[in-house]
TORNU-103732 format. One record per residue (C-alpha): residue number from 1; residue in one letter; x, y, z. Coordinates in steps of 0.25 Angstrom, whole numbers, always signed. Each point is the difference from the previous one (the first is absolute). Layout:
<r num="NUM" residuo="a" c1="X" c2="Y" c3="Z"/>
...
END
This chain:
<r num="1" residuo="x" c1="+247" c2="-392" c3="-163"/>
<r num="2" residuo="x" c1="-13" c2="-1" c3="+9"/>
<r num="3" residuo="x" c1="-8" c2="-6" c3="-9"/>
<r num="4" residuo="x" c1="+9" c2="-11" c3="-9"/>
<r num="5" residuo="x" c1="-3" c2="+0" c3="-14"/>
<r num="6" residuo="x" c1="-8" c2="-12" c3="-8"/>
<r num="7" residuo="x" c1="+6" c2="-6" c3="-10"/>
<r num="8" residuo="x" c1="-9" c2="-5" c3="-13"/>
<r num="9" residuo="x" c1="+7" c2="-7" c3="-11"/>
<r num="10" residuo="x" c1="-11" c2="+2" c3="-11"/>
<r num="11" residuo="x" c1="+3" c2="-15" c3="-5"/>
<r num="12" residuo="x" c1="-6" c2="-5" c3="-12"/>
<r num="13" residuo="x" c1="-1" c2="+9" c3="-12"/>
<r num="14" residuo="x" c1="-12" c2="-5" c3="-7"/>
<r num="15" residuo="x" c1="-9" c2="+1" c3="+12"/>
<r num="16" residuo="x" c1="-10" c2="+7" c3="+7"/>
<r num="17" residuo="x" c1="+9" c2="+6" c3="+8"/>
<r num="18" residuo="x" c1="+2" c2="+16" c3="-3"/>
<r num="19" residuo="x" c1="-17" c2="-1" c3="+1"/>
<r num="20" residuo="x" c1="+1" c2="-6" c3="+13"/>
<r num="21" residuo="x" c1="+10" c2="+9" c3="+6"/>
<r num="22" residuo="x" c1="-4" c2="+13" c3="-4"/>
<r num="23" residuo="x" c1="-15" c2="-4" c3="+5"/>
<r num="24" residuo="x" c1="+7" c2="-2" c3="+12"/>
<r num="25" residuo="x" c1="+6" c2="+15" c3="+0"/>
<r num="26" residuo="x" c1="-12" c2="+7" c3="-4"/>
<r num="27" residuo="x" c1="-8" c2="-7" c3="+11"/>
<r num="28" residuo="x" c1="+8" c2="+2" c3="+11"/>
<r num="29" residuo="x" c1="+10" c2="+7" c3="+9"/>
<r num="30" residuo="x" c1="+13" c2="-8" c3="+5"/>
<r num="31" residuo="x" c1="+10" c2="+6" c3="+11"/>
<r num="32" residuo="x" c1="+11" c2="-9" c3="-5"/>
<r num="33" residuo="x" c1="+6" c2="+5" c3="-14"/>
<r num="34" residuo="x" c1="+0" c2="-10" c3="-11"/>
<r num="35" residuo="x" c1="+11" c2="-2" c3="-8"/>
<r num="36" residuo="x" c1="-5" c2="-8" c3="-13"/>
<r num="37" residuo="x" c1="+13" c2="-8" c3="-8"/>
<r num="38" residuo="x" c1="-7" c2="-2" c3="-14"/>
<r num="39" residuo="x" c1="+2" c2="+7" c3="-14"/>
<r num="40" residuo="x" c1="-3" c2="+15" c3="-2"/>
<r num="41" residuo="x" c1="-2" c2="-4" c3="-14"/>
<r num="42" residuo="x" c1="-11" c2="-8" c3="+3"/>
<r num="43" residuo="x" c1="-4" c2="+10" c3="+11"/>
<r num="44" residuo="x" c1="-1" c2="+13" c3="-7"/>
<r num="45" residuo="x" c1="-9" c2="-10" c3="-12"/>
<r num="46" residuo="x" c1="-11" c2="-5" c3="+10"/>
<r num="47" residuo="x" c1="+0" c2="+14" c3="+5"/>
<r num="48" residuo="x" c1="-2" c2="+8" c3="-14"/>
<r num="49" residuo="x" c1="-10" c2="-10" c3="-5"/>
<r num="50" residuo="x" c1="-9" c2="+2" c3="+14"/>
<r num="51" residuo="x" c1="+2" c2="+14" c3="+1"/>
<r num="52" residuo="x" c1="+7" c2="+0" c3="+14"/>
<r num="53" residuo="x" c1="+7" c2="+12" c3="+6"/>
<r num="54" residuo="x" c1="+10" c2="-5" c3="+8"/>
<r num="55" residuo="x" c1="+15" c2="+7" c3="+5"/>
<r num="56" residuo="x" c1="+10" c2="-11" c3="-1"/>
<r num="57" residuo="x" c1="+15" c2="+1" c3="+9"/>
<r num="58" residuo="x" c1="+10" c2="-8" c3="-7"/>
<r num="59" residuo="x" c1="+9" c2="-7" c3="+10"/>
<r num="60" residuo="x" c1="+13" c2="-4" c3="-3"/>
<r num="61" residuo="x" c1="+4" c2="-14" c3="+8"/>
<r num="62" residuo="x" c1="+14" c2="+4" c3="+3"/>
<r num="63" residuo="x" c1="-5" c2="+14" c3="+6"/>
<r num="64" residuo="x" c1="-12" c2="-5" c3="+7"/>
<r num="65" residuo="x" c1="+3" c2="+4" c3="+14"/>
<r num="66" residuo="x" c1="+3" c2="+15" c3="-5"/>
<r num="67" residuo="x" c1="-16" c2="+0" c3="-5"/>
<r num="68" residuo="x" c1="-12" c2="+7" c3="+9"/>
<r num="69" residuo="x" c1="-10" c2="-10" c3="-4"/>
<r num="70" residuo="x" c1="-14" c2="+4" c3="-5"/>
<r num="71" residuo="x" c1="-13" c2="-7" c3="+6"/>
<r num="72" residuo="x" c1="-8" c2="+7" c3="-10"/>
<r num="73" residuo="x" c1="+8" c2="-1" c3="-13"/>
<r num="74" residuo="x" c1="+5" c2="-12" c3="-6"/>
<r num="75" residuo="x" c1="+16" c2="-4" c3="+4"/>
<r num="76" residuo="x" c1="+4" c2="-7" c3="-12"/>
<r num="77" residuo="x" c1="+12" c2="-8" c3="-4"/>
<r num="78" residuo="x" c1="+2" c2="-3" c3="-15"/>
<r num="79" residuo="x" c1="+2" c2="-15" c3="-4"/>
<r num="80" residuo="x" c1="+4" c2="+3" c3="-14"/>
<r num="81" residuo="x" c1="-2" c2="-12" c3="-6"/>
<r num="82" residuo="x" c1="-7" c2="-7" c3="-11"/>
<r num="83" residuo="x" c1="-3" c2="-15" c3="+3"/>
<r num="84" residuo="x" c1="-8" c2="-4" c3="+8"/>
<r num="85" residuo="x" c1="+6" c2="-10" c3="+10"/>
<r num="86" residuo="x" c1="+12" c2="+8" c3="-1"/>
<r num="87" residuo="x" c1="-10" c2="+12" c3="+5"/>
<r num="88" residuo="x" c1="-5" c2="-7" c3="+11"/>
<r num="89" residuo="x" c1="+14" c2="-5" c3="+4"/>
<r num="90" residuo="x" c1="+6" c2="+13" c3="+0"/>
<r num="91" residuo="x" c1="-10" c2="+5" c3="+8"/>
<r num="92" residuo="x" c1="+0" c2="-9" c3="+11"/>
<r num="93" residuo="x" c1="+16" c2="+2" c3="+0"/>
<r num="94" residuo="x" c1="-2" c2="+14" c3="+3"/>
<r num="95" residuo="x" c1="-11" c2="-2" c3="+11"/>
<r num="96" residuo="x" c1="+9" c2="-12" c3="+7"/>
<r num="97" residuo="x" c1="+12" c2="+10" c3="+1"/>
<r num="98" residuo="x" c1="-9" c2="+12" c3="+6"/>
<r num="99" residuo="x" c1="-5" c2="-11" c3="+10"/>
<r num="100" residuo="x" c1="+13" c2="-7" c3="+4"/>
<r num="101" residuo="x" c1="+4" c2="+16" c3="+2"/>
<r num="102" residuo="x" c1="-10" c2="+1" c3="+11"/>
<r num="103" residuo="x" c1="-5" c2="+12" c3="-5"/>
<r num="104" residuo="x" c1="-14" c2="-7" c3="-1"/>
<r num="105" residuo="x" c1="-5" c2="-14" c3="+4"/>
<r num="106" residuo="x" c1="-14" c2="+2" c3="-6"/>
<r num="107" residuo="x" c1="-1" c2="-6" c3="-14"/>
<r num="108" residuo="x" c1="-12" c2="-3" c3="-11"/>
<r num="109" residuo="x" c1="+3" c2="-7" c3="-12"/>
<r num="110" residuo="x" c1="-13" c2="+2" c3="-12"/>
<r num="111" residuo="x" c1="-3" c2="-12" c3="-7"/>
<r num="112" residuo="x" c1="+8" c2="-10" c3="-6"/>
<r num="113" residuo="x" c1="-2" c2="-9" c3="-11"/>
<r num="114" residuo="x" c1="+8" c2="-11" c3="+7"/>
<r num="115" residuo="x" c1="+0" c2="-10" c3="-11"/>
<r num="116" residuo="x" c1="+8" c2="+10" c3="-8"/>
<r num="117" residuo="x" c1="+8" c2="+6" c3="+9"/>
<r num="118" residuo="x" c1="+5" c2="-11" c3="+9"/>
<r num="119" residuo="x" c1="+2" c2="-10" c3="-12"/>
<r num="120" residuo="x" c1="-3" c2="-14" c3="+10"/>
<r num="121" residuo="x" c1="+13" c2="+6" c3="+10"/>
<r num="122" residuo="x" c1="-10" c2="+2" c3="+11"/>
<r num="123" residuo="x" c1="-14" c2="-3" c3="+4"/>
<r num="124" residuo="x" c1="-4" c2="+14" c3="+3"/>
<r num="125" residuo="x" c1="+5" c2="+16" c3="+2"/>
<r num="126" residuo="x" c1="+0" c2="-5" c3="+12"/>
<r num="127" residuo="x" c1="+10" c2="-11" c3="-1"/>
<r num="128" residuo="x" c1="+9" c2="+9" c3="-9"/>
<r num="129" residuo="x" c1="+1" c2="+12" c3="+11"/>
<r num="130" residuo="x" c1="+3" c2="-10" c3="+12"/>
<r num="131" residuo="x" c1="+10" c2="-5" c3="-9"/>
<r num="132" residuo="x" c1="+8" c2="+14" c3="-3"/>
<r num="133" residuo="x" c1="-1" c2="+1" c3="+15"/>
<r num="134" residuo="x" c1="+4" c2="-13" c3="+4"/>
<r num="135" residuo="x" c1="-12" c2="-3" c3="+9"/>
<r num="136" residuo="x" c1="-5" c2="-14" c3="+0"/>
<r num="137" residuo="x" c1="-11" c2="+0" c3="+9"/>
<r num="138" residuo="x" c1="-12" c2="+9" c3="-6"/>
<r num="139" residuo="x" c1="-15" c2="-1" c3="-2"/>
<r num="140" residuo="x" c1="-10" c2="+5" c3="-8"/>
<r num="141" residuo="x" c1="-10" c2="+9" c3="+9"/>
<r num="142" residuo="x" c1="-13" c2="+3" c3="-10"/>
<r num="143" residuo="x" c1="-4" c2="+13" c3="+13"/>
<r num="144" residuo="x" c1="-13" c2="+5" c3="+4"/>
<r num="145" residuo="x" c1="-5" c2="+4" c3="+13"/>
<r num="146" residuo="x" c1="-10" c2="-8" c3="+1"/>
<r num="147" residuo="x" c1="+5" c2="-14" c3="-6"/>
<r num="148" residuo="x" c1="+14" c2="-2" c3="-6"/>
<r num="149" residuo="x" c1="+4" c2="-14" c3="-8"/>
<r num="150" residuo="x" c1="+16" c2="-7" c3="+0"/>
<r num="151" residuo="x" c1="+1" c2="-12" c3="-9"/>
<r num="152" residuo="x" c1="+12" c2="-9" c3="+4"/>
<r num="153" residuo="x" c1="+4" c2="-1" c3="-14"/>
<r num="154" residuo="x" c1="+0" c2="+10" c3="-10"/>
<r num="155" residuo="x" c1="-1" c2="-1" c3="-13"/>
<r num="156" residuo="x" c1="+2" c2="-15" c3="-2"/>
<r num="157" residuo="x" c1="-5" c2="-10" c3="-9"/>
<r num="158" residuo="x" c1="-13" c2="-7" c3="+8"/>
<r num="159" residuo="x" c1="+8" c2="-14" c3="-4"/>
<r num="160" residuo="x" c1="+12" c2="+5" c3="+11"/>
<r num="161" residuo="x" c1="-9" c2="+3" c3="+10"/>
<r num="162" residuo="x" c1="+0" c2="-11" c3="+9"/>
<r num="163" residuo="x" c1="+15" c2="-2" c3="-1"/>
<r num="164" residuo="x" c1="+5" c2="+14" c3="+4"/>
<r num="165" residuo="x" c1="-10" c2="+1" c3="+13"/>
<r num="166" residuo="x" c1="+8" c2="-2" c3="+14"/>
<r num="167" residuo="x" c1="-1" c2="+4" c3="+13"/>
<r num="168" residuo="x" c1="+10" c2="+7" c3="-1"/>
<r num="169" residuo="x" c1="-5" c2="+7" c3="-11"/>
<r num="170" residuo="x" c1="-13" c2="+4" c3="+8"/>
<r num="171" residuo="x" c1="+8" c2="+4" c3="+12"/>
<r num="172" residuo="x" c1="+6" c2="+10" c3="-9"/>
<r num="173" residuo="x" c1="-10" c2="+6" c3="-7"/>
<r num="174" residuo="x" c1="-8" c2="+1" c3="+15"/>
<r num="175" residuo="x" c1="+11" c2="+6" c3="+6"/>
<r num="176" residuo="x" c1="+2" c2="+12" c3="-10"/>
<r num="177" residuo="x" c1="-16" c2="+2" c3="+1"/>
<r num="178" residuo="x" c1="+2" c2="+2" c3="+14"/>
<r num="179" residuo="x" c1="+11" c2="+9" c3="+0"/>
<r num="180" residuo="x" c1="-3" c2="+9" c3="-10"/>
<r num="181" residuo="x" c1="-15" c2="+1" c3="+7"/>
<r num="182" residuo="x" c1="+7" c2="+4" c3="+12"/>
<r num="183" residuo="x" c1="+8" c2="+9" c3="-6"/>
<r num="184" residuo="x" c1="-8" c2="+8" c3="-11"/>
<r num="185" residuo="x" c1="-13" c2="-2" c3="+4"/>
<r num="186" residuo="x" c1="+1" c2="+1" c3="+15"/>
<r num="187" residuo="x" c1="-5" c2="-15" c3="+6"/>
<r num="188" residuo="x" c1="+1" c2="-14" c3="-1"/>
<r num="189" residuo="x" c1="-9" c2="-6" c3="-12"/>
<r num="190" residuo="x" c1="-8" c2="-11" c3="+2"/>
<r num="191" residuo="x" c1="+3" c2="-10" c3="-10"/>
<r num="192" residuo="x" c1="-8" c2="-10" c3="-6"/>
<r num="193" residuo="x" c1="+7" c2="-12" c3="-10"/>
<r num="194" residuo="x" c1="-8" c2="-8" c3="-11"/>
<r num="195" residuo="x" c1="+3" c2="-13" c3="-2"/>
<r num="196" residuo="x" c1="+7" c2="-6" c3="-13"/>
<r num="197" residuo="x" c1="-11" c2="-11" c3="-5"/>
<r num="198" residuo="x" c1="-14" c2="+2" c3="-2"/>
<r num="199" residuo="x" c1="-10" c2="+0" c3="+17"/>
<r num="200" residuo="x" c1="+14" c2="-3" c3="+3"/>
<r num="201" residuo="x" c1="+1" c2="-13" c3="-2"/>
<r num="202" residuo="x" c1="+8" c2="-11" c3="-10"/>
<r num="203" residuo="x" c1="-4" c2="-15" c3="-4"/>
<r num="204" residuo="x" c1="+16" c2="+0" c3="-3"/>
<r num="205" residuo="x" c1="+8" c2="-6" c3="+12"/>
<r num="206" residuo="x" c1="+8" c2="+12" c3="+3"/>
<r num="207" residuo="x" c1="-8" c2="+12" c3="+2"/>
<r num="208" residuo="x" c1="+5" c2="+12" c3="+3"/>
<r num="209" residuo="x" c1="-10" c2="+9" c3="+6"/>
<r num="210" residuo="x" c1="+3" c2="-11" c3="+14"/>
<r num="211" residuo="x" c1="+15" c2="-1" c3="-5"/>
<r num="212" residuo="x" c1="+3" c2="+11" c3="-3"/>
<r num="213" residuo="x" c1="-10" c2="+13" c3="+0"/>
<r num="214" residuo="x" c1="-3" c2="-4" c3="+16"/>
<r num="215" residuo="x" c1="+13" c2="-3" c3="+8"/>
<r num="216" residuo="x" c1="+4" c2="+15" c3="-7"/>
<r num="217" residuo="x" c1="-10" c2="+7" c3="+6"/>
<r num="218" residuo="x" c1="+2" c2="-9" c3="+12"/>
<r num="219" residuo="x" c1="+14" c2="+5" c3="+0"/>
<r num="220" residuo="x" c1="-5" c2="+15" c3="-1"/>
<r num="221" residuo="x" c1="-11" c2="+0" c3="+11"/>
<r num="222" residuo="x" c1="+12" c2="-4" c3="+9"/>
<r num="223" residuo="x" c1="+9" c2="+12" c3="-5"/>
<r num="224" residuo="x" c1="-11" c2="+8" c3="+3"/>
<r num="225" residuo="x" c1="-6" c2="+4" c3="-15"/>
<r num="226" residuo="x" c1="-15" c2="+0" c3="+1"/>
<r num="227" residuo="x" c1="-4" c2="-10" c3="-9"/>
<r num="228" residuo="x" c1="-9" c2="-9" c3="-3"/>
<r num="229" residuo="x" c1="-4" c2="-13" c3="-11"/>
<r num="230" residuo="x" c1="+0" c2="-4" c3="-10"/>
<r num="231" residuo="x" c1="-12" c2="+2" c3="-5"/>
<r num="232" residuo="x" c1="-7" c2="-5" c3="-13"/>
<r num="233" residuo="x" c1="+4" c2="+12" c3="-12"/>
<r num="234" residuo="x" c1="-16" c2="-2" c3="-3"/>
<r num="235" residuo="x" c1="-6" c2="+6" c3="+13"/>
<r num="236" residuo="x" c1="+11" c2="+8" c3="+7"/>
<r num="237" residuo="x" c1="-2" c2="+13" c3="-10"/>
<r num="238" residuo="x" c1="-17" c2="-3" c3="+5"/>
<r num="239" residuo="x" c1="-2" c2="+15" c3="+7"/>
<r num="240" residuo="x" c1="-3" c2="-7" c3="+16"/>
<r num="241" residuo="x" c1="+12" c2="-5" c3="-2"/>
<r num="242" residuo="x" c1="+11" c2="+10" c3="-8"/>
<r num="243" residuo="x" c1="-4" c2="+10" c3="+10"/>
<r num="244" residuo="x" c1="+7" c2="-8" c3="+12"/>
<r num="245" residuo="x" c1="+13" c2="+4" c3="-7"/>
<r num="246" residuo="x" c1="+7" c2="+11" c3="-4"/>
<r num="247" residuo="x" c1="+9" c2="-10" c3="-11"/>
<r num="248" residuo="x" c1="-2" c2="-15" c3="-7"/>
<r num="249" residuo="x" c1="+11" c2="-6" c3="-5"/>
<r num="250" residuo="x" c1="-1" c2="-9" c3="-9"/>
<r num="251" residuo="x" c1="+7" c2="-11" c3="-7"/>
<r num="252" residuo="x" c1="+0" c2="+4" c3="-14"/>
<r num="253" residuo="x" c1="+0" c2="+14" c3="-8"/>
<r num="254" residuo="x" c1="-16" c2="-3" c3="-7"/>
<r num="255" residuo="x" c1="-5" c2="-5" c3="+14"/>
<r num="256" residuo="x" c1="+0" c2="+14" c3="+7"/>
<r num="257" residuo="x" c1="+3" c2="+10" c3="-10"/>
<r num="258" residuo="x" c1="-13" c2="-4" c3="-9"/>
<r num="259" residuo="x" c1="-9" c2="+2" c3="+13"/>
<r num="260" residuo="x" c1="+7" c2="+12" c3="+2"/>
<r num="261" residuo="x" c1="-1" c2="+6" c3="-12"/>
<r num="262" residuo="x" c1="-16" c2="-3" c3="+0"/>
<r num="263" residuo="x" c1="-1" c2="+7" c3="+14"/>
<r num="264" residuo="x" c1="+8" c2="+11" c3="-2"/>
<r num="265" residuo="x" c1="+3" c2="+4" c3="-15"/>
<r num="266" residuo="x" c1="+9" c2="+11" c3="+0"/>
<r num="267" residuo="x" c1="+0" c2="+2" c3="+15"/>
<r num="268" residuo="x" c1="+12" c2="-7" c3="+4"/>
<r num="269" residuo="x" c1="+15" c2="+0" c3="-3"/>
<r num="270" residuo="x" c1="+12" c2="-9" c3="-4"/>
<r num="271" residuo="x" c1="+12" c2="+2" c3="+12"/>
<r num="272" residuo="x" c1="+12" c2="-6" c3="+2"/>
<r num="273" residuo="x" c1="+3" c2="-6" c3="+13"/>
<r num="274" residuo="x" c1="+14" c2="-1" c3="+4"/>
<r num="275" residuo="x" c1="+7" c2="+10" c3="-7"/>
<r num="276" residuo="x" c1="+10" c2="+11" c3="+5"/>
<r num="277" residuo="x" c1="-10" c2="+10" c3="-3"/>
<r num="278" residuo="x" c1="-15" c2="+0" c3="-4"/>
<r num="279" residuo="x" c1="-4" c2="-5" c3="-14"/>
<r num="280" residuo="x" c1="-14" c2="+1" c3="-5"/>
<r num="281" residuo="x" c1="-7" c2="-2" c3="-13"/>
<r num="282" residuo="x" c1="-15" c2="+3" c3="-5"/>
<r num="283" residuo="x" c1="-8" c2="-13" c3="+1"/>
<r num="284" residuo="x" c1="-1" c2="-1" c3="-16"/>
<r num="285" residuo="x" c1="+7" c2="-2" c3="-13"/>
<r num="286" residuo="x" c1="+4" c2="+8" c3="-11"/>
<r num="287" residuo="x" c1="-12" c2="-1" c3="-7"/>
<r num="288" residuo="x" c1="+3" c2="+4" c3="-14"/>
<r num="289" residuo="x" c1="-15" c2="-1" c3="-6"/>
<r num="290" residuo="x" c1="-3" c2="+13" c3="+9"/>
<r num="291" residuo="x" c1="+10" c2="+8" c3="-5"/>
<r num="292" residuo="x" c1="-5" c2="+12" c3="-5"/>
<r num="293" residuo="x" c1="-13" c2="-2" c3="+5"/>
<r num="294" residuo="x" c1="+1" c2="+9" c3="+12"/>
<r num="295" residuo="x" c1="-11" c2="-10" c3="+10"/>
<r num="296" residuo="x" c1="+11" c2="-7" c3="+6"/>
<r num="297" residuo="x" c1="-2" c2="+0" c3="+16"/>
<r num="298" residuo="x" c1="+12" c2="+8" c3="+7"/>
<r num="299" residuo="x" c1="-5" c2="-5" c3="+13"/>
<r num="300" residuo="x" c1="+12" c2="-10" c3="+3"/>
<r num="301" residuo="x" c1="+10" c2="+9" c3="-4"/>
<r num="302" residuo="x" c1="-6" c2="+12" c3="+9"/>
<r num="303" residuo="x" c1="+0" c2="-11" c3="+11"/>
<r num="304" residuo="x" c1="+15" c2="-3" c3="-1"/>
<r num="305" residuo="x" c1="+3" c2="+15" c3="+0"/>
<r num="306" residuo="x" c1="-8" c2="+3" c3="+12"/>
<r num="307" residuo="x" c1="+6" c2="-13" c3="+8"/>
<r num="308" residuo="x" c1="+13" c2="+5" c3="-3"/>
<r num="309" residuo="x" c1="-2" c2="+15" c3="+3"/>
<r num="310" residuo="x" c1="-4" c2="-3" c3="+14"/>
<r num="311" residuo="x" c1="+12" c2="-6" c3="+3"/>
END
C-alpha cells in the first residue's frame, strides 16, 4: 500500500470528537485513508442529527488486509460496546494489533478523559501506550514548526518535581528530541532548557538548576545535541529569545505547555516520542461543555491528520 492508512481511535464518547473530525473531513483532502475504531452507533447519531451524507465501508479486523481502502469515505470498525472505559479499551486494543501488524505505524487517539479512564494506573495515555509496548524511554513533544515544548515530567504532582529531575532524565528526553527532529522533520533542532526554580536560582543549599539542570546540558553539548541553558521559565518563551530555538524543554508539565498553549492555541499537537510507530493526539481535552455546540476548533486534529498523511 503506497500510502499506509492512519488509524484514529475516536476515544472518549462524551466528547467533542465526531464534530471535530468530520470538520476535518469536510475541510480537507487527505492521500492517506482513514480508518476510524469508534462506535457506528454513535457514528450514524452524530451524523443524522447534523444532516451529513457520508458512505461508510465497514471493515472487519480479521479481514483487513483483503480491503481497498477509501480515502474519501470513512473505514470504520465497530467497537460494540456500551461502557465507556470499556469503549476506550477496546478501541485501543484493536488499534494496537493493527500497529503491532505493521500494516500502519501512524496512529491518533481523540481525546480522553484520563481521570476516568486510567483510574491513577498511569500518569497519562502516554504512559498507558509505552507500557502496552514496553517502551520505557518516551517524551511528550507538544509540536509546531515554529516553537515545540517537552516537559521532563508529565503529568506529576508539583510536590514530586524536584525529586523525579536527573540528568539522566534530561539526557533522555534531549535525546528523543534530537532524534525524532532528525528523523521526521528533516534537521537537527536547537534546544533550549528552562530551569526548575524561579531566575534560576535557590536560597536552599542544593539547587538543582547548577546540580542538576547544567552538567546535563553539559553532557549533551559534548554528545553533539545543540543545546543550551537553563534558562529562567519567566524569560525564555519572551519572542527575542523563543525564536533562537526550535524546542524548550522544561522541567515540569505547566511551565511549557501554559506558555505554549497561550502562543499557539490550537496550532500545535500532542506526539509521542519513542514509540515503534508515530502517535499523536490533538492538543485539547474532551471538552464535554461544547458538545452539541458545533464551535469547537478542529484545527488540532486537521494538524495531526496532515502531519501524518505526509508521512
Amino acid at each position: 500500500m503506497k500510502n499506509k492508512p492512519i488509524l484514529i481511535v475516536a476515544g472518549e464518547p462524551k466528547s467533542i470528537f465526531f464534530e471535530i473530525f468530520f470538520k476535518s473531513l469536510k475541510s480537507n483532502r487527505f492521500k492517506s485513508p482513514i480508518i476510524l475504531i469508534a462506535s457506528l452507533r454513535l457514528i450514524r447519531s452524530y451524523l443524522s442529527k447534523n444532516k451529513i451524507n457520508l458512505k461508510i465501508n465497514l471493515i472487519d479486523e480479521k479481514k483487513i488486509t483483503s480491503y481497498k481502502l477509501s480515502n474519501i469515505n470513512i473505514n470504520l470498525i465497530n467497537v460494540n460496546c456500551i461502557k465507556t472505559e470499556k469503549y476506550i479499551n477496546e478501541s485501543f486494543k484493536i488499534a494496537f494489533r493493527i500497529l503491532k501488524t505493521g500494516l500502519s505505524y501512524k496512529f491518533i487517539n481523540g481525546p480522553i478523559n484520563k481521570s476516568k479512564f486510567l483510574n491513577k494506573k498511569f500518569l497519562g495515555i502516554t504512559e498507558y501506550i509505552s507500557q502496552k509496548f514496553k517502551v520505557k524511554k518516551i517524551a511528550m513533544l507538544i509540536y509546531n514548526e515554529d516553537l515545540s515544548v517537552c516537559p521532563i515530567t508529565t503529568h506529576l504532582p508539583l510536590s514530586l518535581v524536584s525529586k523525579k529531575i536527573s540528568q539522566k532524565l534530561i539526557r533522555e528526553k534531549a535525546f528523543l528530541i534530537n532524534s525524532f527532529f532528525i528523523k521526521n522533520i528533516g534537521y537537527k533542532p536547537k534546544i533550549a532548557v528552562t530551569g526548575l526554580n524561579p531566575h534560576c536560582e535557590s536560597i536552599l543549599k542544593f539547587n538543582e538548576d547548577l546540580k542538576i539542570v547544567k552538567p546535563a546540558i553539559n553532557s549533551l553539548k559534548k554528545n553533539g545535541v545543540k543545546i543550551d541553558g537553563p534558562f529562567p521559565a519567566d524569560t525564555i518563551f519572551l519572542k527575542q529569545n523563543r525564536t533562537k530555538y526550535n524546542v524548550i524543554l522544561g522541567m515540569y508539565h505547566d511551565q511549557v505547555l501554559s506558555p505554549m498553549k497561550s502562543l499557539k492555541e490550537y496550532d500545535a499537537i500532542n506526539i509521542t516520542l519513542g514509540l515503534p510507530f508515530l502517535r499523536i493526539s490533538p492538543d485539547h481535552g474532551p471538552n464535554e461543555k461544547m458538545i452539541n455546540k458545533n464551535s469547537s476548533n478542529p484545527q488540532s486534529l486537521i494538524k495531526a491528520i496532515k502531519f501524518l498523511d505526509k508521512k
